[in-house]
C-alpha positions in Angstrom: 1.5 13.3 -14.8 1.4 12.2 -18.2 -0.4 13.8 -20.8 -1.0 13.7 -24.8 -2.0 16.3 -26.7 -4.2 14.9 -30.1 -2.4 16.4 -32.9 -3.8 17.5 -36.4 -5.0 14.6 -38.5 -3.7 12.1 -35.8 -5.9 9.2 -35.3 -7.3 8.3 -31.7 -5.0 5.4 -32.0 -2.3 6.7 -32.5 -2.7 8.8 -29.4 -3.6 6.1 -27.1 -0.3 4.7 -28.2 1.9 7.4 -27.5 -0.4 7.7 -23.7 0.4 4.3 -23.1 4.4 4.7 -24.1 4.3 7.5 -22.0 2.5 5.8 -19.1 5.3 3.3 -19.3 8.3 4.9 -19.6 7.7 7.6 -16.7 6.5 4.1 -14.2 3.0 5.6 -13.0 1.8 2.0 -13.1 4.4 0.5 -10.6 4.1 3.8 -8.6 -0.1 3.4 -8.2 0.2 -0.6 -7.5 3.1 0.5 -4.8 1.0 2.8 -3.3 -1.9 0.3 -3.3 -1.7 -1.1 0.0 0.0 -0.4 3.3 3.5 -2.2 3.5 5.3 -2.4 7.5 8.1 -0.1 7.9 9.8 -3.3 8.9 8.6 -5.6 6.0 9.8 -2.4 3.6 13.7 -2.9 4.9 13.6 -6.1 4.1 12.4 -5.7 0.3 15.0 -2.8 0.3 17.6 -4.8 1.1 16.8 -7.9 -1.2 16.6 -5.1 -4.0 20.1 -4.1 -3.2 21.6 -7.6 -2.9 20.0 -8.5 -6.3 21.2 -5.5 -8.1 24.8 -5.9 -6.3 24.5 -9.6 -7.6 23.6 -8.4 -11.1 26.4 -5.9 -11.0 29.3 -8.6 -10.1 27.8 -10.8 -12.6 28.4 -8.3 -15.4 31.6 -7.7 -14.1 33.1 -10.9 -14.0 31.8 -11.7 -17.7 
């Protein structure tokens, strides 16, 4: 869970800022829209898959370079 404390003289801002960095970087947002509706075992093979054959594709692709 991601949390900010407000320092001393630190503007609201400035704290938003560092929430929303923080938010970001630790992937809450794609965890809460992935958990947003109900996917088919079968239906989550197939995007597992298509992950792995991109990132494979990716991979060769630096390699070759």
């Amino acid at each position: 869970m991601a949390e900010v404390r407000l320092g001393d003289n630190e503007s609201l801002e400035s704290a938003l800022r560092r929430f929303k960095r923080k938010v970001q970087q630790e992937d809450i947002i794609r965890e809460v829209k992935r958990h947003a509706f109900y996917v088919p075992p079968g239906e989550k093979a197939r995007l597992k898959s298509a992950l792995a054959r991109k990132r494979n594709r990716k991979k060769f692709r630096r390699v070759v370079e």
